[in-house]
N, C-alpha and C positions, 0 to 999 in steps of 0.2 A: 444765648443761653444754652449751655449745654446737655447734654443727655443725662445725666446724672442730676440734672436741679431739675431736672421736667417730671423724673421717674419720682422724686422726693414730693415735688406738689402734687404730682395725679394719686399719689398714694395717700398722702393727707387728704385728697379731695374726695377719696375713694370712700375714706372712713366716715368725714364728716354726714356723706350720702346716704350709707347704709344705717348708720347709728343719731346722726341727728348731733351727735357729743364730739369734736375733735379738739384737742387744749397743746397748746406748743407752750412751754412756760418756758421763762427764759435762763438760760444758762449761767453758772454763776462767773466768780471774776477770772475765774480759772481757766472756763470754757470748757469747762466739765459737766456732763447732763449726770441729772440720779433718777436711776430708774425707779418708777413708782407702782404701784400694786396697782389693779384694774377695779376699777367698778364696777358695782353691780347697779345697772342702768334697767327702768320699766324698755318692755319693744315699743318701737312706735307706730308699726304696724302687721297685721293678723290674717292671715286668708284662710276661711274655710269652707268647705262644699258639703253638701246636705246632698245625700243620693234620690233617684227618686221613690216615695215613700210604698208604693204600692199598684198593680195592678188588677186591685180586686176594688166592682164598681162600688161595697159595702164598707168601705176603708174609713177609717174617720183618724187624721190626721193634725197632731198639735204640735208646734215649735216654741221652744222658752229659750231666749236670750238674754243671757245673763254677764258683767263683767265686773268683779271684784272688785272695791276701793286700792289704791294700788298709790302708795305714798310716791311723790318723784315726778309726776306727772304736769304735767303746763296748766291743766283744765281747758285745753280743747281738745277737738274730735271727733268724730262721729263713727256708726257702724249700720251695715245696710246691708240685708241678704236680699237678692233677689234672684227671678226665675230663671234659670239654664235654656237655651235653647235643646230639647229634646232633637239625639240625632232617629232620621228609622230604623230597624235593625234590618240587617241583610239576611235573604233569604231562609240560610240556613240558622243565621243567631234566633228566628222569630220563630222558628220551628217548635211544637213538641206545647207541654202547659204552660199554658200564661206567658206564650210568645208576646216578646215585645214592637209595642207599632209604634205611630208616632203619635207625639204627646202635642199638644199646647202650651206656650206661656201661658201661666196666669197664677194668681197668688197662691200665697199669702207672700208680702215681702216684709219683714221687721224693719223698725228702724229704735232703735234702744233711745231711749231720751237721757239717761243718768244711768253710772256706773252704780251699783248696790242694791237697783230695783229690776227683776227680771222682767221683760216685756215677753207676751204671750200671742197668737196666731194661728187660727185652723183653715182646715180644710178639707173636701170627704171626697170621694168616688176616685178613680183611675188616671184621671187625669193631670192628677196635681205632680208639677216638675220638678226635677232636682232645682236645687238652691245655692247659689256663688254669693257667697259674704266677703265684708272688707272693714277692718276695725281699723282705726286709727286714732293717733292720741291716746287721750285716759280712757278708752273704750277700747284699745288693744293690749293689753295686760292683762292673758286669764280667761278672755273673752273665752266665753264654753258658748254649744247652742246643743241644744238636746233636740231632736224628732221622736215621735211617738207616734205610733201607731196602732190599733186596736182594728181587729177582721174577726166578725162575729160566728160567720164559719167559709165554710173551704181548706183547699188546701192556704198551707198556712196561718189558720184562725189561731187569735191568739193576741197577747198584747206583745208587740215589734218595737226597737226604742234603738236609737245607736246616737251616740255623740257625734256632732260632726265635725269631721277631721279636716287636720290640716295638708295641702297637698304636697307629696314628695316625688322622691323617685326608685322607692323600693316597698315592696309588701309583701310580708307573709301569713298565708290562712290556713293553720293547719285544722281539720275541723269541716270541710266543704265535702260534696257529695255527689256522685251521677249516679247513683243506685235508682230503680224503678220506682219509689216512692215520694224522691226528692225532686224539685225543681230547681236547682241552686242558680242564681246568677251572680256573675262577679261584674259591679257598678262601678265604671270608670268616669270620672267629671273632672275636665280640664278648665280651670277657671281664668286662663292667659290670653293674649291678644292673637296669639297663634299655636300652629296647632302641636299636639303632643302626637308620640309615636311609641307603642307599646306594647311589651309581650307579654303575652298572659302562659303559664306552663303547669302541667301537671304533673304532681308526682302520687304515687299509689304505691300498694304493700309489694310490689315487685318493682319497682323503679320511677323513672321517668316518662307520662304518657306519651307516646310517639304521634304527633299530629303539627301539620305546618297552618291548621287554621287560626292558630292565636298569635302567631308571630306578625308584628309590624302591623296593628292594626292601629289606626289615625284615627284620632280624640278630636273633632275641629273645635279652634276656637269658643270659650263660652258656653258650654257646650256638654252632655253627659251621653255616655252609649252602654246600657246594658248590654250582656252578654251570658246565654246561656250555656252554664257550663260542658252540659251533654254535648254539646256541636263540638265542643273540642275534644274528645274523646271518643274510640272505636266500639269501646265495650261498656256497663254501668261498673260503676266501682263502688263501694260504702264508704270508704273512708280515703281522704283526697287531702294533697297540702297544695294550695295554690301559691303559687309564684308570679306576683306583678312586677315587672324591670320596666323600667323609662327608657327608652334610646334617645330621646330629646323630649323637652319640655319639661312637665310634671302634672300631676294626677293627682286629685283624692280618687281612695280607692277602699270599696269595703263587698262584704259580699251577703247576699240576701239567702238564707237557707229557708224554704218552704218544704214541711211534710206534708203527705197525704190525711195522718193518722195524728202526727204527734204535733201537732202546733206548726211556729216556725217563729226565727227572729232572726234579727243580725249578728254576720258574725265577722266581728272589727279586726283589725290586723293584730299579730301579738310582736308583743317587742322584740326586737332583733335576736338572733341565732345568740346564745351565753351558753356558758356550759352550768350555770345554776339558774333557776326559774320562779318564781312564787305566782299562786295562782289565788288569788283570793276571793273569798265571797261565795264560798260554796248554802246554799240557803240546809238550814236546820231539817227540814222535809223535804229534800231531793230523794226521789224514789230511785232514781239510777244516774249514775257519772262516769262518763265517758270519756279517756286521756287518750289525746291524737297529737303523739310526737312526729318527728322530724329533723334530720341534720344534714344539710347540704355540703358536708365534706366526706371523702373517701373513706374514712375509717368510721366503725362502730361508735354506738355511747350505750353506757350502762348506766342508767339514771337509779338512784336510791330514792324512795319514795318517802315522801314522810308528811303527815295529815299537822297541821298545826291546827290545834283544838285550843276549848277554853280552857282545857286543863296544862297544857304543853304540848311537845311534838311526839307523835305515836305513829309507830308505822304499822300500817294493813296491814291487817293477816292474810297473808297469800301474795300479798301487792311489795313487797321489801324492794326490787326493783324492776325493773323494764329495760329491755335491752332495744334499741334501736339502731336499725341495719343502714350506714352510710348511703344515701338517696335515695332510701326508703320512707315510706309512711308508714308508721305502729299505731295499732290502737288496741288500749285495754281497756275492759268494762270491768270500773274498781265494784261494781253494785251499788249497795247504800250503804257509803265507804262514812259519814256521817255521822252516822245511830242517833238521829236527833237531836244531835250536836254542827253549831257553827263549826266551820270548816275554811281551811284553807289550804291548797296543795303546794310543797314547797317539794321543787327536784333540786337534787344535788350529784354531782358528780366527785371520784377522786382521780386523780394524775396516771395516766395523761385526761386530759377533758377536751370536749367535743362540742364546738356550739352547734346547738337547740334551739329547734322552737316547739311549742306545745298550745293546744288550748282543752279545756275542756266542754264535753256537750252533757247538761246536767238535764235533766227529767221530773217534772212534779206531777203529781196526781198518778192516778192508775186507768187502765180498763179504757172508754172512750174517752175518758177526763183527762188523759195526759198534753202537757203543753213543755215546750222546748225553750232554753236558752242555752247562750255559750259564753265563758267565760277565758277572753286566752291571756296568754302571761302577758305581766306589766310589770313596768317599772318602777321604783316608790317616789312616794310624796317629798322630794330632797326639802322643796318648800313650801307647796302650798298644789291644792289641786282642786277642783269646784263640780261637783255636779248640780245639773240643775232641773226641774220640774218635779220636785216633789210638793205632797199635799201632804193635809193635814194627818192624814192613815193610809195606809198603803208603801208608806218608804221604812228601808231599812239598812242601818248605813253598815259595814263590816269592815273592819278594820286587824289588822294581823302584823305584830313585829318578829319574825323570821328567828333574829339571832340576838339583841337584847332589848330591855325592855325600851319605850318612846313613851312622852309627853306629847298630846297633840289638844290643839286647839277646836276646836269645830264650831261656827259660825253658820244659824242660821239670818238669811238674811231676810229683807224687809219683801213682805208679799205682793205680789205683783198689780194687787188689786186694794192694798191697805195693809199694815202692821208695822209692828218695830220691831226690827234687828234683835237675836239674842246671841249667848255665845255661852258654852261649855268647854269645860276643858277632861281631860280624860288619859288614864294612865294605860297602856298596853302592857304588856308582863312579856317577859322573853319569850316565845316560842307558843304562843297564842294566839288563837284567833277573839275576838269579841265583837259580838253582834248590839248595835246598840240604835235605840228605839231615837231619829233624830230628834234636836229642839226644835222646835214648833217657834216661830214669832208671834209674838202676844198680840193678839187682835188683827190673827191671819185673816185676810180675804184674798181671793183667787191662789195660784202657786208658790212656792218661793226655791231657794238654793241653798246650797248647802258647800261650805266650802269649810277643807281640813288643810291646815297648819301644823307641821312638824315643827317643836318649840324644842325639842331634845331628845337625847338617846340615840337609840339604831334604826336604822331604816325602818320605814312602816309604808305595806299596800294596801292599798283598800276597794271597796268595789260597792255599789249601790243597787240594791234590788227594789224593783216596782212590781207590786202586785195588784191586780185587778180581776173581778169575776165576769166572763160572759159567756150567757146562753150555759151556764152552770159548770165552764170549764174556769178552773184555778189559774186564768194569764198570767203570767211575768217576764221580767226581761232585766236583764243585768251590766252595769258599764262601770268597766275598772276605772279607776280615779290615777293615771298617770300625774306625773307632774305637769301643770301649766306651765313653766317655761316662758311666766310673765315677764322675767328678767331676763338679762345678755349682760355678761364678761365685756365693760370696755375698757382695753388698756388706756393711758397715758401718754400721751406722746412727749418726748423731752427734742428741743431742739438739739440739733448736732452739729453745727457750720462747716465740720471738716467733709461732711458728704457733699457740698454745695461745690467744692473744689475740684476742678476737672483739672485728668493729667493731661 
């Protein structure tokens, strides 16, 4: 057998392994293959990591696992988060507020029984570990998991929530902090049989931070290791874009912002460097919002600012653009860029353009009542995208189409404790944002999810805010709605016989 029929079989064997789907149809009389358009196939499997939620002993900690009906599927599979081995932190990471020590396994671990019913899980005090999940089958399509978290006071009080991500090998946070009233850390969890290698990098309003302690720091096996971000930096800084690269393996990666004064929440990676951005879900009563750009190429960008509201797209008075200096960090404080109005922030560039990345830090309440979230750019709902733990008050979905109007679906689902499924549909208007109050499943008990389907039109992004009261501060916490990425592009393969033949 020669070289050229081996490379033919391992590549078909390659496909069938990764996709599950591999089809050689056979040639007509001619011996001529037609090439065929690719399918769009459900994934057959999902990995994601859950950071660890909190090191305050007053923490009370919920997880809702949720995974869409998802046509395509075999009906089997299963999905199962369980506990990370907690790494210690070294010396210097453990340094400074809410140094990190070593954790414990121990629960909660999910196991979903049925795609369309959210299963739910808690947990309270310091101890509780990051979480490595694994969906497979009609359980990996969509699979979302939401953490939640609620700290009644300290630094960081406030209601905490971040989706938990899938691992890669690139992140950017623009939006993080080593100022004196922050404790920011950036949560690294490797979810693989062996280990990852990782650099973590600062950039600030004058460049690059100059420090070799975040370079090639080892992720072991199964495994999570906070890290506080002041140890990597000389001086405090306000405003910070962090940079996670992989040298081997992969990572989830997300970063934990804690104030002294203003709350704190998670602050999720924003989608890759573009030179256009949409930031959605700004809440109608943000008292203050705060834009923290970034471009990690040599030249400037001059971003045009523009608010898509319910009325259309209007640009700040005073805000028309923002200039952002090549490896630098910008930040502008738009105010209460909102007036009481749903809000979304759409950056645009014109030629030449500069990939960006951005997020926003927005502010509710006033005086000691202030509590923090972040909102960083995302990517739209091409088909469908799910958040999940909401209740019957307190959720509110946001939704925003950029450049023309969208038809979208939105599916409540069945409650985690009892209900039936309903579903609404809803028109977005060009250059709009619209806040809108979710459906409820008829005869909710415990949580349920929320999933939005793009049915037509132009792009549409959307973001979910949870509000909660404690100890008489106004909690929230906000998670953009990328797209699931329940499907994968699988080509066709057509037999060839002329590549079988060696010269």
């Amino acid at each position: 057998m020669n070289r050229t029929t081996l490379s033919l079989i391992a590549g078909v064997a390659a496909l069938a392994a990764v996709t599950g789907f591999a089809a050689l149809d056979t040639p007509d009389a001619a011996g001529a293959g037609s090439a065929k358009a690719a399918a769009r196939l459900p994934v057959e499997r999902t990995t994601l990591v859950c950071p660890t939620p909190s090191n305050s002993d007053i923490a009370d900690t919920s997880y809702t696992s949720f995974t869409p009906v998802t046509k395509g599927t075999d009906g089997h599979g299963k999905a199962q988060l369980q506990p990370a081995v907690e790494e210690s932190a070294t010396p210097d990471e453990g340094k400074g507020k809410g140094g990190a020590g070593k954790k414990k396994a121990s629960k909660p671990a999910l196991e979903p029984k049925e795609p369309g019913t959210p299963v739910t899980g808690d947990t309270s005090g310091a101890d509780a570990p990051a979480l490595i999940g694994t969906a497979e089958g009609r359980f990996a399509p969509g699979w979302t998991v939401q953490q939640t978290t609620e700290v009644a006071a300290g630094t960081g009080r406030g209601l905490l929530g971040v989706d938990c991500t899938a691992p890669d090998t690139e992140f950017w946070f623009p939006g993080a902090s080593t100022a004196a009233d922050r404790s920011d850390y950036v949560h690294l969890t490797n979810p693989d049989d062996s280990a990852a290698v990782v650099d973590v990098e600062l950039y600030g309003k004058d460049g690059a931070v100059k420090s070799t302690v975040g370079e090639g720091i080892t992720v072991a096996p199964h495994s999570s290791k906070p890290i506080l971000l002041s140890t990597l930096a000389d001086a405090p800084q306000q405003d910070l874009t962090v940079h996670v690269s992989v040298r081997s393996g992969r990572v989830g990666a997300a970063v934990q912002a804690l104030d002294d004064k203003l709350g704190g929440d998670w602050l999720a990676a924003a989608a890759d460097p573009a030179d256009s951005l949409v930031l959605p879900g700004i809440p109608k009563d943000a008292t203050s919002v705060r834009l923290i750009a970034f471009t990690p190429a040599d030249a400037d960008a001059d971003l045009k600012v523009r608010l898509a509201s319910p009325s259309g797209l209007i640009t700040p008075a005073g805000h028309e653009t923002v200039h952002v200096k090549g490896g630098m960090t910008t930040a502008v404080d738009l105010g209460d860029v909102t007036r009481g109005e749903a809000g979304s922030l759409v950056l645009t560039q014109t030629s030449p353009s500069v990939p960006v990345v951005a997020a926003l830090r927005v502010i509710r309440g006033k005086g000691d009542k202030q509590e923090t979230a972040f909102i960083p750019a995302t990517g739209p709902v091409s088909a469908r995208a799910t958040s999940a733990d909401n209740s019957e008050k307190g959720s509110t979905l946001s939704l925003t189409a950029p450049t023309a109007a969208a038809q979208v679906k939105v599916t409540a689902s069945a409650g985690s404790e009892g209900g039936t499924a309903t579903t609404k549909t809803y028109t977005i208007k060009a250059g709009t944002t619209e806040d809108i109050t979710p459906p409820v499943p008829s005869g909710l008990k415990g949580t349920y999810a929320l999933t939005v389907e793009r049915l037509s039109g132009g792009p549409v992004y959307g973001a979910r805010t949870l509000t909660g009261t404690e100890e008489g501060v106004a909690g929230f916490t906000i998670q953009t709605l990328p797209d699931d990425r329940g499907t994968v592009s699988v080509p066709q393969a057509d037999e060839d016989v002329s590549v079988l033949q060696g010269s």
